[in-house]
TINUDO-591242 format. One record per residue (C-alpha): residue in three letters; residue number from 0; x, y, z negated. Coordinates in steps of 0.25 Angstrom, whole numbers, plus 5000, padded with zeros to 4 digits. Layout:
N
> ALA	NUM	X	Y	Z
...
This chain:
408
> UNK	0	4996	5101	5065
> UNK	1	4987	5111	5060
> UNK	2	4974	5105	5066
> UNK	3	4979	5093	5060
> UNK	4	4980	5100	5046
> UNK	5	4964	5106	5050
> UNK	6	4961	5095	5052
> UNK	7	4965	5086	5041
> UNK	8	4959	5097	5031
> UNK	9	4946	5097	5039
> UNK	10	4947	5083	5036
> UNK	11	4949	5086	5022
> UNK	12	4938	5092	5020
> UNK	13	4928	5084	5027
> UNK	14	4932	5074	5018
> UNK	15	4926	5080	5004
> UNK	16	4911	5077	5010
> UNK	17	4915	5062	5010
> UNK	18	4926	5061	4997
> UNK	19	4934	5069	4988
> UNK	20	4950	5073	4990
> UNK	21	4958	5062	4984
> UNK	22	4965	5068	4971
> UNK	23	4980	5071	4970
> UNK	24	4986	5068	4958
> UNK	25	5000	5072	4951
> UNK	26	5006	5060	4944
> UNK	27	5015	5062	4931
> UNK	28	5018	5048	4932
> UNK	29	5026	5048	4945
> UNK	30	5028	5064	4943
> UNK	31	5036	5059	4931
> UNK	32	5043	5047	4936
> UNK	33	5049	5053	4951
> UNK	34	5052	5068	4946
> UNK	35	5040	5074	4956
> UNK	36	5027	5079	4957
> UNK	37	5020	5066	4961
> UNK	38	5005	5068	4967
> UNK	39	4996	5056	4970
> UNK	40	4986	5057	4981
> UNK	41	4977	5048	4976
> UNK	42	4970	5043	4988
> UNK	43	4968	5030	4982
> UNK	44	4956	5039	4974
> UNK	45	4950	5038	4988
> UNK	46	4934	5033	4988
> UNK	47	4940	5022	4997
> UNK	48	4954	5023	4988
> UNK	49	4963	5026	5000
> UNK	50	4965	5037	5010
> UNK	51	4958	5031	5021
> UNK	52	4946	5036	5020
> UNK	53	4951	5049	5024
> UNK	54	4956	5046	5038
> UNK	55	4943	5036	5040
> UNK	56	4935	5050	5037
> UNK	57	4943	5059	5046
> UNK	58	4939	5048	5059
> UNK	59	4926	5047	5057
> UNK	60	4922	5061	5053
> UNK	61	4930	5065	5068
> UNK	62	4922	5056	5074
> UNK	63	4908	5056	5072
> UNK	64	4905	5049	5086
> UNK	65	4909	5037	5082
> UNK	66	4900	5027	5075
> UNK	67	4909	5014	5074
> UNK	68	4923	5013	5067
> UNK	69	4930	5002	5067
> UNK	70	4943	5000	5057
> UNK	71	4953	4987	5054
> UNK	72	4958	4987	5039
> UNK	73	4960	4980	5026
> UNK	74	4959	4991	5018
> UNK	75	4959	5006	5014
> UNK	76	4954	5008	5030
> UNK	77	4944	5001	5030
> UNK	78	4938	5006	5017
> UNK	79	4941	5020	5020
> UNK	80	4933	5019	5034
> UNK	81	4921	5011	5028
> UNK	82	4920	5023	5017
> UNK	83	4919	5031	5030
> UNK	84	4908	5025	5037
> UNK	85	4900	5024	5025
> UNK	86	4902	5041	5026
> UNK	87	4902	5044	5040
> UNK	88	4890	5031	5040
> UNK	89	4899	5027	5052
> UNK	90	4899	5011	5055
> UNK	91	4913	5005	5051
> UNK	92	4918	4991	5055
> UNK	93	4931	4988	5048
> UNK	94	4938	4975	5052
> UNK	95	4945	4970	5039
> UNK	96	4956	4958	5040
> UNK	97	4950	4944	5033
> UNK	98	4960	4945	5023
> UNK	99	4955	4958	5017
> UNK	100	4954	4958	4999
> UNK	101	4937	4958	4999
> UNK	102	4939	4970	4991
> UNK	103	4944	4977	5003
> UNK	104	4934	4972	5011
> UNK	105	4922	4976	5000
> UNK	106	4927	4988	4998
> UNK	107	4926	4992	5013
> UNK	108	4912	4987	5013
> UNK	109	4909	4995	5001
> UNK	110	4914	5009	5006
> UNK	111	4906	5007	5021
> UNK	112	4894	4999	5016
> UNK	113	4885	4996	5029
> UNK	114	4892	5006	5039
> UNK	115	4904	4997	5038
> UNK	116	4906	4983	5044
> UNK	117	4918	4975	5041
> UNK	118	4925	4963	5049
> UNK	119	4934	4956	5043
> UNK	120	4945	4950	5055
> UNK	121	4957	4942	5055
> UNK	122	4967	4939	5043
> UNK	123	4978	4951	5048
> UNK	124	4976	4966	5049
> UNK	125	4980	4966	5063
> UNK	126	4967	4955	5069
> UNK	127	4959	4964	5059
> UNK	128	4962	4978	5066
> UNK	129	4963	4971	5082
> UNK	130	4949	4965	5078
> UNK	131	4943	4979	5073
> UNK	132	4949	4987	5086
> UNK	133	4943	4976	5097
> UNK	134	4930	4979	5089
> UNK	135	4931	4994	5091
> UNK	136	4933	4993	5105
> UNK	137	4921	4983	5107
> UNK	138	4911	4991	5101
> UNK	139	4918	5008	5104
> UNK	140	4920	5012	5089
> UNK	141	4931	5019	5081
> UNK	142	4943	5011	5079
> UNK	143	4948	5018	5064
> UNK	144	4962	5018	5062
> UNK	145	4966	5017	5048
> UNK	146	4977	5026	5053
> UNK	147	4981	5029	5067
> UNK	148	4970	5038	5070
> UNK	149	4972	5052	5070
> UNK	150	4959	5055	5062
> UNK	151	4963	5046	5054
> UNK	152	4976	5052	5051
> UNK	153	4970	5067	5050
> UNK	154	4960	5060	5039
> UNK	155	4972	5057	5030
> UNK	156	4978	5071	5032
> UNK	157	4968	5073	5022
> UNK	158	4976	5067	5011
> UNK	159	4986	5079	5014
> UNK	160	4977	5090	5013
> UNK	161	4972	5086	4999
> UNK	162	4985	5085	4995
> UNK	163	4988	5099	4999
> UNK	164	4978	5105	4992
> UNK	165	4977	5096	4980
> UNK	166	4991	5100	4978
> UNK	167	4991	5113	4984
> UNK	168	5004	5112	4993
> UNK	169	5011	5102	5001
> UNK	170	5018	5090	4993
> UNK	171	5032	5090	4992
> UNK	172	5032	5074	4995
> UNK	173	5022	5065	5001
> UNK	174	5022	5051	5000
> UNK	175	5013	5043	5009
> UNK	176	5010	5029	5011
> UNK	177	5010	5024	5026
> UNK	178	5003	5011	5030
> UNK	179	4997	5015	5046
> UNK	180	5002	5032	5044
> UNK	181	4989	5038	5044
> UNK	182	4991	5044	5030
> UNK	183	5005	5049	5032
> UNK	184	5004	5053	5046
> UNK	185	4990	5063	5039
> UNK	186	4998	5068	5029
> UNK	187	5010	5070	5040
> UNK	188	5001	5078	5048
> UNK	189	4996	5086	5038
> UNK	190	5009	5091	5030
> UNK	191	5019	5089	5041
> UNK	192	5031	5094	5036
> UNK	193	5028	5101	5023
> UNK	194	5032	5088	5014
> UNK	195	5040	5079	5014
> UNK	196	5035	5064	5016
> UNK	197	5036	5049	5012
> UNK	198	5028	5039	5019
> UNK	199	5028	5026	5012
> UNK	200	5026	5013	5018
> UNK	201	5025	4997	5010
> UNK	202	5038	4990	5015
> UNK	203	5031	4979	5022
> UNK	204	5023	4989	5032
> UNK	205	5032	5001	5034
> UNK	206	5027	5003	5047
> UNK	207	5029	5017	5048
> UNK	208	5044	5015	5044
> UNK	209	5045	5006	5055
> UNK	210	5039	5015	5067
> UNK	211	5050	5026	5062
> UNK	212	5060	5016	5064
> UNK	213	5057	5011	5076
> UNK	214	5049	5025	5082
> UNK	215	5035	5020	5085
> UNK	216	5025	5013	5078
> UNK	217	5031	4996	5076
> UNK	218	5022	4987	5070
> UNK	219	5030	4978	5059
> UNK	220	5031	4964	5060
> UNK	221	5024	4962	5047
> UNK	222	5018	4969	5035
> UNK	223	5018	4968	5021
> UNK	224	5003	4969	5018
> UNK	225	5003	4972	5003
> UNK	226	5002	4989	5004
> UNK	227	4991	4985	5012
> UNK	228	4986	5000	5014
> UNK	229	4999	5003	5020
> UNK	230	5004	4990	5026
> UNK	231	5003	4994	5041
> UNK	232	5010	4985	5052
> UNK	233	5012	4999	5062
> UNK	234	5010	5013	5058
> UNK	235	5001	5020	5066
> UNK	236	5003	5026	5081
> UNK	237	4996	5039	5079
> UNK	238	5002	5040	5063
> UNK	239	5017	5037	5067
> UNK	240	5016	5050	5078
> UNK	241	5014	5058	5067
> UNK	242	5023	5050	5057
> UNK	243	5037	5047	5065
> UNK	244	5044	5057	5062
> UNK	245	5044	5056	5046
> UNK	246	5058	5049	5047
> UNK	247	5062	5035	5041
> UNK	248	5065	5044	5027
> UNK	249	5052	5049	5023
> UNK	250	5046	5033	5024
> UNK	251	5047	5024	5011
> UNK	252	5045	5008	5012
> UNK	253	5039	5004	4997
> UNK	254	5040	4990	4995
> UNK	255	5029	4982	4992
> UNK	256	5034	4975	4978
> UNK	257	5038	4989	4973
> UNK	258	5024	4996	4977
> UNK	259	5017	4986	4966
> UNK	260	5024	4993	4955
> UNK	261	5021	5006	4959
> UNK	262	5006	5002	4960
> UNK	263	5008	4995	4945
> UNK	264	5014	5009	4941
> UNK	265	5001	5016	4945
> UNK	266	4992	5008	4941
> UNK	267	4998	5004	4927
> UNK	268	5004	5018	4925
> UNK	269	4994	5030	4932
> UNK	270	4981	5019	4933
> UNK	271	4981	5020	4949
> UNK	272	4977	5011	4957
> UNK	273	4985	5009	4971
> UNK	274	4985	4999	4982
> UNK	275	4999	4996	4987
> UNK	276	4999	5007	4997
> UNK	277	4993	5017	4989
> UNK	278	5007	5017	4980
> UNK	279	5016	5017	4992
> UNK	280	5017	5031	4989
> UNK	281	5020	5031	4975
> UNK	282	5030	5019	4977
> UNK	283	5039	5027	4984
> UNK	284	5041	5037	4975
> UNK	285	5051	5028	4969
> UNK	286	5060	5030	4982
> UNK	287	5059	5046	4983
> UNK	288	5066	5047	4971
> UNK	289	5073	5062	4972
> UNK	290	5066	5067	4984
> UNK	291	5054	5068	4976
> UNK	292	5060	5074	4962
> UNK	293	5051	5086	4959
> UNK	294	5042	5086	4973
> UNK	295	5029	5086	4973
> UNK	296	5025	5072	4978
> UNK	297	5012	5066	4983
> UNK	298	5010	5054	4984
> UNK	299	4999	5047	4994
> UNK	300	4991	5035	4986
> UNK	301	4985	5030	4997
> UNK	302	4975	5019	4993
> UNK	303	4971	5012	4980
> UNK	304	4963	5001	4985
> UNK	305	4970	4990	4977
> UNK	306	4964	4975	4974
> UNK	307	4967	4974	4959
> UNK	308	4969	4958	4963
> UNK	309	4983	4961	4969
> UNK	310	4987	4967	4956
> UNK	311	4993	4955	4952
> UNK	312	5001	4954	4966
> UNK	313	5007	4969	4963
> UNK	314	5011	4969	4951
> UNK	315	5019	4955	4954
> UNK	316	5024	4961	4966
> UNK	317	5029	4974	4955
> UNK	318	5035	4964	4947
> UNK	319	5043	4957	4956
> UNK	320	5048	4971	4962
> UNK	321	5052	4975	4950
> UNK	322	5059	4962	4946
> UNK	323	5052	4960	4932
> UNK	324	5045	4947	4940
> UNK	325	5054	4936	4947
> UNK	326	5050	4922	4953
> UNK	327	5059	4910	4954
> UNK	328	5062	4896	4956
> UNK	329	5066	4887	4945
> UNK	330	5073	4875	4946
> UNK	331	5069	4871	4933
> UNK	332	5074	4856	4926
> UNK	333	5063	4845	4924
> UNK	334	5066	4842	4910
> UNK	335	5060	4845	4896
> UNK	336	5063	4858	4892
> UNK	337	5068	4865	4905
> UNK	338	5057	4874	4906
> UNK	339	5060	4879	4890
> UNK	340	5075	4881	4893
> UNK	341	5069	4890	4906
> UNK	342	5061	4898	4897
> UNK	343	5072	4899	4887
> UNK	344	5079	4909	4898
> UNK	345	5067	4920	4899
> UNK	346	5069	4932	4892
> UNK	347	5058	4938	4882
> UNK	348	5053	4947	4894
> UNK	349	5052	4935	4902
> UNK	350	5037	4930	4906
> UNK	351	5035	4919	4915
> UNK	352	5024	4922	4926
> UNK	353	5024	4910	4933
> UNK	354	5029	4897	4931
> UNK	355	5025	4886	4940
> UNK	356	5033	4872	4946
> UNK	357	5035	4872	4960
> UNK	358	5040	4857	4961
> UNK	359	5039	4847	4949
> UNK	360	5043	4833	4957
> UNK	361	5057	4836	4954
> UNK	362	5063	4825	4946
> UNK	363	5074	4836	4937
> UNK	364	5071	4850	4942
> UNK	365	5056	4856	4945
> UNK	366	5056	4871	4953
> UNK	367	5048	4882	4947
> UNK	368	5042	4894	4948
> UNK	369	5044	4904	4940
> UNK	370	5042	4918	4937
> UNK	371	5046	4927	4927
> UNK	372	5039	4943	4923
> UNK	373	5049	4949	4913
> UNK	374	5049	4965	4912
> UNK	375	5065	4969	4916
> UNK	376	5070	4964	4930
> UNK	377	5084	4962	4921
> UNK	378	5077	4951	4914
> UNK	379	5078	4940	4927
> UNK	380	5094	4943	4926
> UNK	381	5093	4938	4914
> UNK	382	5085	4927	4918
> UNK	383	5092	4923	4930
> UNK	384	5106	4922	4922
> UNK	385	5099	4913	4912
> UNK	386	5095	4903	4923
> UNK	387	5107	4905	4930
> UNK	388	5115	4901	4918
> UNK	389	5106	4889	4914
> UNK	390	5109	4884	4929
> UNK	391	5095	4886	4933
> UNK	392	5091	4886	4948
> UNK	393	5082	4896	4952
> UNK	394	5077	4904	4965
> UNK	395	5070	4921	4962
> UNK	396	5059	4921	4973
> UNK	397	5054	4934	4970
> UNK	398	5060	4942	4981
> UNK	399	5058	4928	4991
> UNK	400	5043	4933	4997
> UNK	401	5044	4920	5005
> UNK	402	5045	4910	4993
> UNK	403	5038	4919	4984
> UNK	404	5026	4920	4994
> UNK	405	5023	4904	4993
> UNK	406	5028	4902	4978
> UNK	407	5023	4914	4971
């Protein structure tokens, strides 16, 4: 344990020759609003805007034999191990799925110019990363893990050791997010048992949750991709070793709906910019409630790589979970007049969003569909009873992922 803790401050500060500590930061906002003291470690202020960087570093610092490293990823790995390259002028190949935004794929290219190749392979993360390890065994390079390597996993314990001496003691609370463990099982390593711990994982890829059910590393049978940083399918062999024995009750699942209103809250409120995973950590404040009240709390923002183009997806998704959006299914009668009686029933807070005929070969009824913004969920009550006393047939699809998929 000690050499670890060597180890990862050596790390530390061989780091300050390439970037700056990322800053931690006390927020009134959350302070105020949950009773505590609320610190942000903003590794979203990262030159790569995520913590990666840091395990990427630690690897290719320890080894200066190797010429070639090789990484699958669709994201903050890949960035973080072409920014390294370019430092260490080490040739990087990346192999990237097809289906990665351009700005991902740009934005890689950019941080390792001409030491980094990338190879775009398959439409799945899993042909992706199969592809890039065949690869590394054809040619004796360096497969980089973006988490289950234990340089890796040391090169993140560096987020620990700025914490501790930015705040001049060991918090009271950390929140970490968990996508593959490398970040939790760091900070685990580093200050063991003198804090207590909440490791945060999206709902649709608790991988970590599911190895403590079942005792060992399980792969799920499917994966919510949207907390992209931290959507992982298996949690890591070398990262579980270090994290089964933080207990089912120190894991929080955030759902995916209810993480777009924290990232609105930040970004409307505080002008922070967070990728999903990023605000798994602040999400799940909301469920700490009185375990926190007046602690000193820091909270891991992991990565703030966020395509301003899905704004649009989150703050419909922040909606729905907060009931203030709603879609349905309306029957509606095909005669003069029917559409005015309809809007006759909305309330002043009411706004129609979309309004759109599904089927209009009906002789006397046409489906539509319809959705309705209004600014208190107590308003669709209200709405429903309305159609509901007018005899109105209609169908909420708002929770139906299946229908809303192919409709919406």
């Amino acid at each position: 344990m000690d050499d670890f803790l060597a180890h990862a401050r050596a790390a530390t500060q061989e780091m300050r020759s390439v970037f700056p500590e990322t800053p931690l930061l006390r927020n009134d906002h959350l302070s105020a609003i949950f009773g505590a003291d609320i610190w942000l470690k903003r590794e979203d202020l990262s030159p790569v805007r995520s913590y990666k960087l840091r395990g990427a570093f630690n690897a290719m610092r320890k080894r200066p034999e190797v010429q070639t490293f090789v990484a699958a990823s669709a994201g903050n790995h890949a960035q973080g191990v072409a920014y390294m390259c370019r430092q260490f002028d080490k040739t990087g190949v990346i192999f990237m799925p097809v289906t990665t935004p351009q700005q991902k794929i740009q934005k890689t290219r950019m941080f390792g110019g001409e030491n980094v190749e990338i190879r775009l392979i398959g439409d799945y993360f899993d042909e992706c990363l199969s592809a890039a390890q065949e690869y590394c065994a054809e040619i004796g390079g360096h497969f980089l893990s973006p988490f289950d390597d234990e340089d890796v996993i040391e090169g993140q314990a560096t987020v620990a050791v700025e914490i501790e001496t930015q705040l001049g003691r060991v918090p009271d609370h950390l929140v970490i997010p968990v996508g593959g463990g490398g970040l939790g099982s760091g900070l685990l390593s580093y200050f063991g048992t003198s804090t207590n711990y909440t490791f945060v994982e999206p709902l649709g890829g608790a991988c970590l949750r599911a190895a403590l059910e079942a005792g060992k590393p399980v792969t799920l049978p499917g994966v919510n991709n949207f907390a992209d940083g931290a959507a992982v399918a298996r949690i890591g062999a070398k990262t579980f070793e270090v994290l089964k024995g933080v207990g089912l009750a120190n894991t929080l699942t955030v759902d995916e709906d209810r993480l777009c209103t924290t990232m609105l809250d930040m970004l409307n409120v505080e002008g922070v910019v967070l990728e999903p995973a990023g605000a798994l950590s602040i999400d799940a404040l909301k469920d700490l409630g009185q375990s926190i009240k007046g602690k000193t709390v820091v909270c891991i923002t992991s990565g703030g790589n966020f395509d301003f183009e899905r704004l649009p997806e989150v703050k419909e998704r922040a909606q729905r979970y907060s009931g203030v959006k709603k879609y349905f299914i309306l029957r509606l009668p095909q005669r003069p007049g029917a559409l005015k009686d309809f809007l006759n029933l909305l309330g002043p807070e009411d706004d129609i969003a979309r309004f759109e005929y599904l089927k209009k070969s009906a002789r006397n009824f046409g489906s539509v569909l319809i959705g309705i913004e209004t600014v208190d969920p107590e308003n669709f009550d209200r709405l429903f009873g309305a159609l509901d006393a007018r005899g109105y047939a209609y169908r909420d699809i708002t929770d139906d992922e299946v229908l809303a998929q192919f409709v919406i």
